[in-house]
N, C-alpha and C positions, 0 to 999 in steps of 0.2 A: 807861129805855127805854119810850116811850111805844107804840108801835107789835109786833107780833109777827109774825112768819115761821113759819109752820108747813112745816116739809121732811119729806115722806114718803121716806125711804132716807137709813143712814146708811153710803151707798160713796164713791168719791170724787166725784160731782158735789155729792150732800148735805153733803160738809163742808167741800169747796169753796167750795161757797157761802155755809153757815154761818159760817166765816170771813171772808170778802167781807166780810158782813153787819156782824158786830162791828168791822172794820177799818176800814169806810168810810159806815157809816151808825149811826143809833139804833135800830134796831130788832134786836130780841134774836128769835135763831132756838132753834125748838124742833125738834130732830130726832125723830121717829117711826121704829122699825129693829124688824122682825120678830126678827132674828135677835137671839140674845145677842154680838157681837160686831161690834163693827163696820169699813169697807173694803169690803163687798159683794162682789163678785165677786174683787175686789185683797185681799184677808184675806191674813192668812198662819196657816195651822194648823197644829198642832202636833201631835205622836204623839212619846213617850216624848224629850223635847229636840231630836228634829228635825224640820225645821219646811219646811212645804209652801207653795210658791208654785203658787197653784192657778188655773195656766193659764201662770204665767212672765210676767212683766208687768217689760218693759225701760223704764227712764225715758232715753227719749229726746225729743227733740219740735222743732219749729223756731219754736216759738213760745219767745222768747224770756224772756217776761213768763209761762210757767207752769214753763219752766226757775229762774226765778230764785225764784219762789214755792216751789219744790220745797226748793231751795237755803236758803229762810229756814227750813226746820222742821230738815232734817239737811245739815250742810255738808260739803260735798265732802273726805276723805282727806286730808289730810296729809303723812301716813307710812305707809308699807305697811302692807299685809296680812298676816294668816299667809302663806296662800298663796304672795304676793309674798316674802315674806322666805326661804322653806323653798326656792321657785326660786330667788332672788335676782336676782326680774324688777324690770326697770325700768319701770315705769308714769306715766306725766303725772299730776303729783300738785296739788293745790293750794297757791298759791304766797300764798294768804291768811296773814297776823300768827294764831297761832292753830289753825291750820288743825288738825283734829279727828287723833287718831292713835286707828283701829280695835282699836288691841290694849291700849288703855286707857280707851276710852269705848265706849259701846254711840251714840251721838248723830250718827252720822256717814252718809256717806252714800259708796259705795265706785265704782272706778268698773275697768268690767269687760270684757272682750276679748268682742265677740262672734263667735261662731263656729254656724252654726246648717248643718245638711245633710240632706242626702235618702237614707233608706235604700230602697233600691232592687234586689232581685238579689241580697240580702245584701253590695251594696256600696256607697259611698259616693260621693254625688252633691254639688256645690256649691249652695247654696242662696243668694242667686236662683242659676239655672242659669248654669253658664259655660261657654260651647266653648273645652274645655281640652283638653291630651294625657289628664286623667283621668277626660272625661264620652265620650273619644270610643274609649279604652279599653273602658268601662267597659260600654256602647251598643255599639261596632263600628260598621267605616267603611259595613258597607251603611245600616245603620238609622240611623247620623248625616247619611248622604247623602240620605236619605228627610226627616230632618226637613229638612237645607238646600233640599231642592226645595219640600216643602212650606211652607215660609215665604215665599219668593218668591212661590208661587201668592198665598198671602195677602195680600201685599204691595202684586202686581198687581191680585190679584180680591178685595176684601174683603167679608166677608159687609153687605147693606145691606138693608133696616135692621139695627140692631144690636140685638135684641130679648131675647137671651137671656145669660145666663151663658158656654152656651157659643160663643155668636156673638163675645162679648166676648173670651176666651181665644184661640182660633183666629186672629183678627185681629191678636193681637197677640202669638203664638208658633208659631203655624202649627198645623196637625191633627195632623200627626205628634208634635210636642212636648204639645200637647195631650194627645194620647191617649198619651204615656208618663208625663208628671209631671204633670198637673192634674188630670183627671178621674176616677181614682179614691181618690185625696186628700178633692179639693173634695166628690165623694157621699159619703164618710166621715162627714164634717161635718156636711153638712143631711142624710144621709140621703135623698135625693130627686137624677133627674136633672139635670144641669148644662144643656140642655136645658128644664128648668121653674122655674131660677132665673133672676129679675131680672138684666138686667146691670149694673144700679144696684152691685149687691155687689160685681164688679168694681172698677166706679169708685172704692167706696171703699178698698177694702183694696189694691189691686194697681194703686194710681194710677200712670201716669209710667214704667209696667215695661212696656220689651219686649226683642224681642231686638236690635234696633238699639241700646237704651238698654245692654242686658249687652253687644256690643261696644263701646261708647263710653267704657263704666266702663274695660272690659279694658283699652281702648287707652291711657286717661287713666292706669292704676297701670302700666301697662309703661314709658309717659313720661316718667313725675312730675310729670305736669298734675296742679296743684291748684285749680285755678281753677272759678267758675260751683259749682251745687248738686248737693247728694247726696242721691238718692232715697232716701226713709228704710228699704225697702227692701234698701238697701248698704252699711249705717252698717257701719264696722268694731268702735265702742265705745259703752259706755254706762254711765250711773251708775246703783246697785241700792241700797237701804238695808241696811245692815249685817244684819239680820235679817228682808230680804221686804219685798214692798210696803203687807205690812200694818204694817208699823213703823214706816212714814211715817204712815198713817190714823191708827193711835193716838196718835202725836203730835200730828196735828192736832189730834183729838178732845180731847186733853187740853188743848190751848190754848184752842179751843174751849169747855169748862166752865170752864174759870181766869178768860175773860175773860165771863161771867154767860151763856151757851148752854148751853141742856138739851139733853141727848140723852137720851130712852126707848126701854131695847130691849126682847127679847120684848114687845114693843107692832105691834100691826096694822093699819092704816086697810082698815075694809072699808066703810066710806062717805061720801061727801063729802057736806054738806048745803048744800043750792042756795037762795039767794034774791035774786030780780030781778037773773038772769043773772049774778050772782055767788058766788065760796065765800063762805060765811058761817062753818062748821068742818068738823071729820072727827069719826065717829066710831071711836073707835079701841077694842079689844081687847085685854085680856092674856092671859098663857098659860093664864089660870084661867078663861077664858071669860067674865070683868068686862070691862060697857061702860063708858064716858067718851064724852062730846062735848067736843074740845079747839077752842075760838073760837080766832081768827085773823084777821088783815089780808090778809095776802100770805101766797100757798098756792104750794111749789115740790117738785112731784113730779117722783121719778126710779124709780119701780115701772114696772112692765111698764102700756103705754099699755091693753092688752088689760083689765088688771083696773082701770085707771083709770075707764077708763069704763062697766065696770060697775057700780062701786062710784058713780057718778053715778045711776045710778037713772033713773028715768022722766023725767026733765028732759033725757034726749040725744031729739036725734030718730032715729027708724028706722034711717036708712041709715047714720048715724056708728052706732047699736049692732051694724047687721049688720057693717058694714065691720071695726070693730073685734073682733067676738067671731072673725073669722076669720083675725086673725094668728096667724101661727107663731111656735116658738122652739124650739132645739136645747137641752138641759143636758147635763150637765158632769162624766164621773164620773175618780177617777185611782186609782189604786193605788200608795200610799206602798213600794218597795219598798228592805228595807237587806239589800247584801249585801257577801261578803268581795271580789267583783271582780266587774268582767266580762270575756267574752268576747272582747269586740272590743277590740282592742288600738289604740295611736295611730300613725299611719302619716302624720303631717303633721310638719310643720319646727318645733310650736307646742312651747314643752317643758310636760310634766305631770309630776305626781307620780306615781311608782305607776302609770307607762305608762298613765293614765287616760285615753279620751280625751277631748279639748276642746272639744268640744258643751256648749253651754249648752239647744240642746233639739234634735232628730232630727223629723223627718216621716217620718211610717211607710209609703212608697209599695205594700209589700207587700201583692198582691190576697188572700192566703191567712190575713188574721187580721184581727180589728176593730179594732183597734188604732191610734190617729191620731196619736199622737207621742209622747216619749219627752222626760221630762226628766231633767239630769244634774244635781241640786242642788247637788254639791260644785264646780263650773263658775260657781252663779251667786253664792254667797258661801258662805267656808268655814265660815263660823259656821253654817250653816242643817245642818252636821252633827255630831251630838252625838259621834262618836269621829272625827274628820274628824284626819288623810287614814288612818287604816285600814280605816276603811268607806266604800263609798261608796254613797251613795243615790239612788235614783232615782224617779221619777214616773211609770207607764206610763197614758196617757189615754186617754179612750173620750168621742166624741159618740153619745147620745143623745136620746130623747124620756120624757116619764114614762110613757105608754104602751106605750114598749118592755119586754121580756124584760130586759134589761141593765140597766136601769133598775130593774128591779120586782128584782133578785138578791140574796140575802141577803148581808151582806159577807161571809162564806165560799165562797159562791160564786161572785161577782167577782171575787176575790184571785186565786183555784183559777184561773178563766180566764186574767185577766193574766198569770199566770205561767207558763202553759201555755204562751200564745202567746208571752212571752218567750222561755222554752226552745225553741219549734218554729223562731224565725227567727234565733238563733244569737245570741242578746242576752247570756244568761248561763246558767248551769249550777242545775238546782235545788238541788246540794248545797251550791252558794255564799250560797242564799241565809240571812236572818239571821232574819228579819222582816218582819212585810206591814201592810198596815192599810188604808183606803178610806174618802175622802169623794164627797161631792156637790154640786154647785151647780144647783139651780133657775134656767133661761132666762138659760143664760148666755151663747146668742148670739141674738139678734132675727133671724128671717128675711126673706129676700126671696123670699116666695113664700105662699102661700094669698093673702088679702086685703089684702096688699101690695102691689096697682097700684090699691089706694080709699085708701091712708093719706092724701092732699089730702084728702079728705072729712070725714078724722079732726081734720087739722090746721087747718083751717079752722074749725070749731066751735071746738075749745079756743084760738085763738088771740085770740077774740073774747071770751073770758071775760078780765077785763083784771089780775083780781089771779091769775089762775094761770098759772105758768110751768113748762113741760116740760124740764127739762135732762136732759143724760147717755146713754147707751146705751140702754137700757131706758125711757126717761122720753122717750126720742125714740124708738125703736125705729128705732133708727142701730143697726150695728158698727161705735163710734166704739173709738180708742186709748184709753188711759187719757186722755194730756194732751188726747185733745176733748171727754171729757168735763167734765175742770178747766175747759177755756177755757169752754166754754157755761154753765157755771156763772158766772165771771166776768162774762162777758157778758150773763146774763142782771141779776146782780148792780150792771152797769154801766148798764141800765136803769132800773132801781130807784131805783138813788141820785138820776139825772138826769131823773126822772117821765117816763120813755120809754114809750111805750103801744106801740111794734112789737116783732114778734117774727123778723124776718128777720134779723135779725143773729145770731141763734143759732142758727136754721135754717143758716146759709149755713156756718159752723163744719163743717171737713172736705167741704168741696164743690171743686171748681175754681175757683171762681173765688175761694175764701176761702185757698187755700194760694201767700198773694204771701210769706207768713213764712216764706221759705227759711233754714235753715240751709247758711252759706259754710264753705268749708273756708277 
């Protein structure tokens, strides 16, 4: 391999691409990864054999070409599940020569019901929202009739321009829905009013959703219309890997090295070294506080754009350092908790074990605790619980800043809270519980707000550096999916090979005009 690839982050856009690299060209990629473990935000952690999906990360996607990439590292199921076997559910299985059986290989790749709702009232709301007999229950026919008049006005009068977060919302579920299910969710998250977010963030996470769209789904499953696309939004199912989505990354990772790519973790890049308008290397860090300058051809960063560009040094001009030093980002804290049950019992048609119910993750609409969502581990693979089905374990999440109190908590004192607030909104009983423990993720959502209406300024400068490429979440400061992160990896990857000097085709990844790659029923 005559050529090298230096990739700062090894999550999935880093070893996305690092595979790319070895699969379709000569040039051998070297991954750079602060952390000791790699998948980045998609890791799966681990506490006494049970193991955390840290933020719940569903492989689904419409893009067909990172479904089937997913596909080549763990293949799809077989033969059931624990889970599946103990109900003796029938699940769409792969009909592949082969095909992997989870109760006898770890290599597989599972595929899982989703079920995801709104706690709300300490009651149970559908998630997207449905106008059913159990939201209007749930709500009451005055405040349901509030929201139907208020959508219409919407309808008719839409807010214009459409400048905000919440100009975006309103338009597309009216105030009244709004101000029950969105807006103190959505300030949950950034921490900041819905109001002084971008409505960019809309576009991206809450594409194609409204409530015209939730009656048209309703109408389509009450029909058995299958026909035309399903907002990903809607999806009923998805594939997980047998042990988290970091099961997949380490797989890669490990093809990855097999096939002559390095990856160095506890390693740092805290500077890029600039010559005539190009990367020339980085210097990089270890945990011992030893430098290296690591040379390089082609430089493909997926670190937060923020420290990108400091670590460029006096070679940005002015207004890309101002613009950049004032982006935002939220982190990521969760509390691993194991107990003997919960509380909430299952009240749906779905069957569980152990009256569990079948949330794969809860949004915590509750204004009386910090608390943003709730996952149900034993839901997303049973494997991910070490005495699975007598315990069941859960995730209770928290957005933060590292500036915050929450943030700054000792794990003793995070736990102490989670658990509180557990206990106060009727999740589970303290004397059920077993076990606690608490991680963290560092900017694990990119915002749209501080100096987020200058990032053109940002992207314009690096786009003209011709050997550096931005992919991924963080590396674009996108809240892209997991698979838009893959794709722009690829795509940047498909540059490369093809000595393509633009950058819009990976830009345009998770945009409107880029989602013609519908998934058909």
């Amino acid at each position: 391999m005559d050529k090298k690839a230096i990739i700062i982050g090894a999550g999935p856009a880093g070893l996305s691409a690092a595979s790319e690299l070895l699969e379709r060209t000569e040039i051998k990629p070297v991954l750079i990864e602060e952390n000791d473990f790699v998948g980045g935000i998609s890791a799966t952690m681990t506490y006494k054999n049970n193991k955390i999906d840290m933020g719940g990360h569903r492989f689904f996607t419409k893009s067909e070409r990172v479904n089937d990439w997913w596909l080549s590292f763990l293949p799809l199921q077989g033969k059931a599940s624990k889970d599946d076997v103990l109900l003796d559910r029938k699940i769409e299985l792969s009909r592949e020569e082969n095909a992997p059986d989870p109760e006898k290989t770890d290599k597989v790749m599972l595929k899982r019901n989703r079920v995801s709702r709104i706690f709300y009232l300490k009651t149970f709301f559908d998630y997207p929202v449905s106008l059913n007999f159990n939201t209007i229950k749930g709500l009451g026919i005055f405040r349901m009739a509030k929201i139907t008049l208020s959508y219409f006005k919407a309808l008719l009068l839409p807010i214009k321009p459409e400048k905000s977060l919440e100009d975006f919302l309103i338009n597309r579920f009216g105030r009244e829905l709004y101000l029950t299910f969105f807006k103190d969710y959505t300030e949950k998250l950034w921490g900041m009013e819905c109001s002084e977010i971008s409505a960019e963030w809309g576009a991206q996470r809450i594409k194609g959703i409204s409530i015209l769209k939730v009656l048209m789904q309703i109408f389509k499953s009450l029909t058995g219309h299958k026909g035309g696309k399903t907002e990903t939004s809607f999806i009923d199912s998805f594939m997980y890997p047998k042990f988290g989505p970091g099961h997949l990354w380490s797989e890669v990772a490990e093809k990855v090295v097999a096939r002559g790519g390095e990856i160095r973790l506890r390693q740092k890049v805290s500077e890029l070294v600039m010559e005539n308008g190009r990367v020339k290397a980085v210097v990089v860090e270890n945990s011992r506080g030893q430098k290296e300058i690591v040379e390089g051809d082609i430089f493909m960063s997926t670190m937060p754009v923020k420290d990108l560009i400091k670590a460029m040094g006096s070679n940005v001009p002015e207004n890309v350092k101002t613009a950049a030093s004032g982006l935002m980002y939220r982190d990521f804290r969760v509390a691993g908790v194991l107990l003997d049950k919960l509380l909430l019992k299952n009240n749906t048609k779905i069957k569980t074990l152990n009256e569990l119910i079948p949330d794969t993750w809860i949004y915590v609409q509750e204004k009386n605790v910090h608390m943003g969502r709730i996952q149900i581990f034993n839901n997303w693979s049973p494997y991910l619980v070490a005495e699975f089905p007598d315990k069941v374990w859960i995730g209770l999440e928290y957005f933060c800043s590292e500036e915050d109190e929450l943030w700054k908590m000792s794990d003793e004192d995070f736990v102490a809270l989670a658990l509180g607030e557990g206990c106060k909104i009727g999740i589970f009983k303290a004397e059920d519980v077993k076990d606690a423990c608490s991680f963290k993720v560092k900017k694990a959502y990119p915002a749209y707000f501080g100096t987020y209406d200058r990032f053109e300024e940002i992207r314009s400068y690096t786009d003209k550096i011709d050997n550096l490429y931005l992919i991924g979440r963080n590396g674009m400061h996108r809240y892209n999916n997991m698979d838009h992160s893959v794709l722009t990896a690829m795509v940047a990857v498909d540059n490369i090979a093809n000595h393509i000097l633009r950058r819009d085709n990976i830009w345009s990844v998770n945009t409107e005009a880029e989602y013609h790659e519908e998934k058909k029923e």
